[in-house]
N, C-alpha and C positions, 0 to 999 in steps of 0.2 A: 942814090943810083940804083938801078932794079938790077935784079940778081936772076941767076940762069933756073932760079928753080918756080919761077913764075908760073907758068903752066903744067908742075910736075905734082904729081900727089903725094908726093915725099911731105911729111909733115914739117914744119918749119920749127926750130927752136924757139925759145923763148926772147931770145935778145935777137934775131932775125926779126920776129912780130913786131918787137918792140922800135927799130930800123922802119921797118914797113909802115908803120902805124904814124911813123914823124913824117916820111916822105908824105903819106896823105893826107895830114895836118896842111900840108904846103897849097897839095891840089885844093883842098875847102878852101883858105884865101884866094888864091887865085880864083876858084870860081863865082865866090862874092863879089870880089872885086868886079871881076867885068861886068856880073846880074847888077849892081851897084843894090840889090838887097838879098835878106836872106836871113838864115838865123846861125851865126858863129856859136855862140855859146853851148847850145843843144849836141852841134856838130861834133864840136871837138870833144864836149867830155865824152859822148858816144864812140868815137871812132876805136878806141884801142879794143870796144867788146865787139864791134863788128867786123873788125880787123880778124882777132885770130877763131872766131865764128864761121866766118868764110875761109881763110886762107889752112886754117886746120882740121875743124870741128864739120861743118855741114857736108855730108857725101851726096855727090850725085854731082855738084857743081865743079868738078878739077878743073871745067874750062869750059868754053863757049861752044867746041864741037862735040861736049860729053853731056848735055843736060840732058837728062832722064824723068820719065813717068816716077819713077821709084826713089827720085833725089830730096832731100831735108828739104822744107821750107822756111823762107823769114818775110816774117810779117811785121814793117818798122810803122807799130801803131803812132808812134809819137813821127808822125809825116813830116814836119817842118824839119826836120833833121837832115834830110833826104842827102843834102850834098855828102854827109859820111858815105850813105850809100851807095851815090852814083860814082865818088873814087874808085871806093871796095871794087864796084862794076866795071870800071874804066882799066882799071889794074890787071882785074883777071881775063877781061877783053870781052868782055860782054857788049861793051860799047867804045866807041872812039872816044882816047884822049885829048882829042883835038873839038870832039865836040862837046865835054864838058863847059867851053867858053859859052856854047845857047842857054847855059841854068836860065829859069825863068823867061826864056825870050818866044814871045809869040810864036806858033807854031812847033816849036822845039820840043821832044818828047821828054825834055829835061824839064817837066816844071818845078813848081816851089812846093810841091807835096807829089808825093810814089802817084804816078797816072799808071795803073795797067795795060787801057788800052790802047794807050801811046808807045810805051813800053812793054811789053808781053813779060822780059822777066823779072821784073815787079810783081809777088806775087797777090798786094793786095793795092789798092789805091784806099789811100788813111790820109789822115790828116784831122777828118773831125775826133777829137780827142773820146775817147773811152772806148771805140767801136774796136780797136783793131784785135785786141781779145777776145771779144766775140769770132772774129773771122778766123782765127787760127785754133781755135776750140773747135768751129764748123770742119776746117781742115782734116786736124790729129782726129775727130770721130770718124770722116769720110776713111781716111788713110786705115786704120783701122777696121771699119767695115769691108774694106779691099781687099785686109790681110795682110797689106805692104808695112813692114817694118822702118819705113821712114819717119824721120821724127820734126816736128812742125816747131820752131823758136819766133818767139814774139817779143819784141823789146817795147815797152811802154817809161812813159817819164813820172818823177814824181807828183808833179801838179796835175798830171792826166789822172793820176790812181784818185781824185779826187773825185770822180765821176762815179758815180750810182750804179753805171752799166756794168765796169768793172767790177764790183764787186758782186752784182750778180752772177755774171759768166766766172768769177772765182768760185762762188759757190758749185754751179754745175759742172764745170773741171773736174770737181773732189768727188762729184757723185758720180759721174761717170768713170772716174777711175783713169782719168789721161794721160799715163806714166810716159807718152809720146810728145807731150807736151813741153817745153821750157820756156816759163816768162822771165825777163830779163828786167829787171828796174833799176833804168841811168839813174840813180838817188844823185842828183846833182844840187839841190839845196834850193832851187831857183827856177820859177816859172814869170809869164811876162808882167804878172803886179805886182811880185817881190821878193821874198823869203818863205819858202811854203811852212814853212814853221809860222810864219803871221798870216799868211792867207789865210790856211786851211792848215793845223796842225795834222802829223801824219803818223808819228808814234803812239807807240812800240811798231814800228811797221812787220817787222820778223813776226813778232807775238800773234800776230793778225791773222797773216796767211798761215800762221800753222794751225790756230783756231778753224781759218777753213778748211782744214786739211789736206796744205800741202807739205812738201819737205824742202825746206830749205836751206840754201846756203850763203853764207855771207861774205861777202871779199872785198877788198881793194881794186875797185874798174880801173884801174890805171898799171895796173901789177898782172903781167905778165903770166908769171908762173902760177896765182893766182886764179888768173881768170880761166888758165888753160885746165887746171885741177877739177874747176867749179862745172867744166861743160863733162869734162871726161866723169864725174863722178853723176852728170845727170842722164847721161847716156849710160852706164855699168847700174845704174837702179833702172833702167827700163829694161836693159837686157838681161836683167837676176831679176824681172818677174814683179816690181815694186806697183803697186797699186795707186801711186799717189804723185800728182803731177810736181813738176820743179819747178819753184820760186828762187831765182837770184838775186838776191841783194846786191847790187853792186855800188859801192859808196866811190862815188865818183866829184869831179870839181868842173864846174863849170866855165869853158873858154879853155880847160888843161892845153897848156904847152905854150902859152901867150901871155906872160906876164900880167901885160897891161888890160886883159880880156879877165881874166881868174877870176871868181868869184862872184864879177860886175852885173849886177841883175841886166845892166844896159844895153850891154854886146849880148843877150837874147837874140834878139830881130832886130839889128842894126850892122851894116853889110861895111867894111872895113874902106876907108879911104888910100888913095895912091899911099902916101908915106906912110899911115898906118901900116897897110898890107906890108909894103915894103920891112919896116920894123918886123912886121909877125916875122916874116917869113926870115928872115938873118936871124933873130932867136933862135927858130928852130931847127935853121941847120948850125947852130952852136952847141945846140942839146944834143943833135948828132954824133957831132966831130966828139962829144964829152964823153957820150958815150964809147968811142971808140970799138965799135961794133965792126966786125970781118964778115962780108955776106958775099954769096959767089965769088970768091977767091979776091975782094977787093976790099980796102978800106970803104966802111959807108960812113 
């Protein structure tokens, strides 16, 4: 159930996000379902980092009649993911809940990757894997040249970091010094040909970006209080002056909150049938009810 603090800048607690985060688990089926394709897998283990991203962390966004020149940006380079986003979007009323049912439908600004110019507050259109680093690097320098203290976050996946382009725009980050910067990596275990530990091995990945000079932090994507530490600790290094952009680990599970989806390389890009959906979605208002969470004065 949504709660009265929806469009308030009161920051949210950790088990309200964590409330938040199941309710939008539910919108991604449902909007599979009706697209009858899409990518579950990507969707859900991402939602819980874009959840308290948006609904705590990024300023300038409290709501659809506050968006500002001077407001964070996110740039979701792994684009197949997009339906976390367009909940996250639909929630804070950026767009109608009612048109989340267009995902992917002809003419609908909802496609199956972030369209910009369909959507304006989308702030990059990604989807071809490795690029979307580069555009949020362009961002944090532009924003910085302005003198504006906004801060640019970039979520990329782990079979994306397998890309060449990546790691050059890692290198340029560290040299330009983009402490406005925060990359986000869903380490979800799983890209669409398998176990990126057999694709393309990806360790020591920590070890990596600190060799190019970032600072890093490592957490549990799925953990709340965790992840809320991880943003506030990369925002307090940019406001004490830190020279060295943020790398987030977040060790995440793929399909999180759907038993039958967990870990499955298959529910990738494969869009939930009537009864499946149906299963997801009673799961995860059972992980609700377990939690036992109080949000705007009501049982959620």
């Amino acid at each position: 159930m949504w709660f009265k603090k929806q469009m308030s800048s009161t920051p949210l607690t950790a088990n309200e996000l964590s409330h938040l985060s199941h309710e939008l688990r539910i919108l991604i089926i449902e909007m599979l379902l009706q697209a009858k394709s899409g990518h579950p897998g990507g969707s859900l283990s991402a939602i819980d980092l874009i959840t308290a991203l948006w609904f705590n962390e990024m300023r300038g966004v409290e709501s659809a009649t506050q968006l500002t020149p001077d407001r964070d940006r996110f740039v979701l380079s792994k684009g197949h993911a997009v339906p976390a986003l367009y909940a996250v979007l639909a929630k804070k009323g950026f767009i109608k809940v009612e048109d989340l049912k267009t995902l992917r439908q002809t003419g609908s600004p909802l496609q199956g990757h972030p369209d910009r110019v369909r959507m304006p507050i989308v702030e990059a259109s990604t989807g071809s894997l490795g690029q979307g680093l580069s555009v949020a690097q362009g961002m944090a320098m532009g924003l910085r040249l302005e003198g504006k203290k906004s801060r640019v976050y970039c979520m990329v996946g782990d079979g994306e970091i397998q890309e060449g382009q990546i790691w050059e725009s890692a290198m340029s980050c560290s040299k330009y010094q983009l402490s406005n910067l925060c990359l986000i990596l869903d380490n979800n275990g799983g890209q669409i040909d398998g176990p990126t530990s057999e694709v393309m091995p990806l360790e020591p990945i920590a070890d990596k970006w600190r060799a190019f000079g970032w600072h890093v932090i490592e957490i549990d994507g799925h953990n709340m209080d965790q992840i809320l530490k991880a943003y506030q600790e990369a925002r307090k290094l940019h406001e004490t002056g830190s020279l060295k952009p943020v790398f987030i680990l977040a060790h995440t599970i793929k399909g999180k909150g759907v038993s039958f989806m967990e870990k499955k390389i298959e529910w990738h890009g494969v869009a939930p049938k009537p009864e499946e959906a149906k299963n997801a979605t009673e799961e995860i208002k059972k992980l609700m009810t377990a939690l036992n969470i109080k949000v705007g004065g009501q049982n959620g």
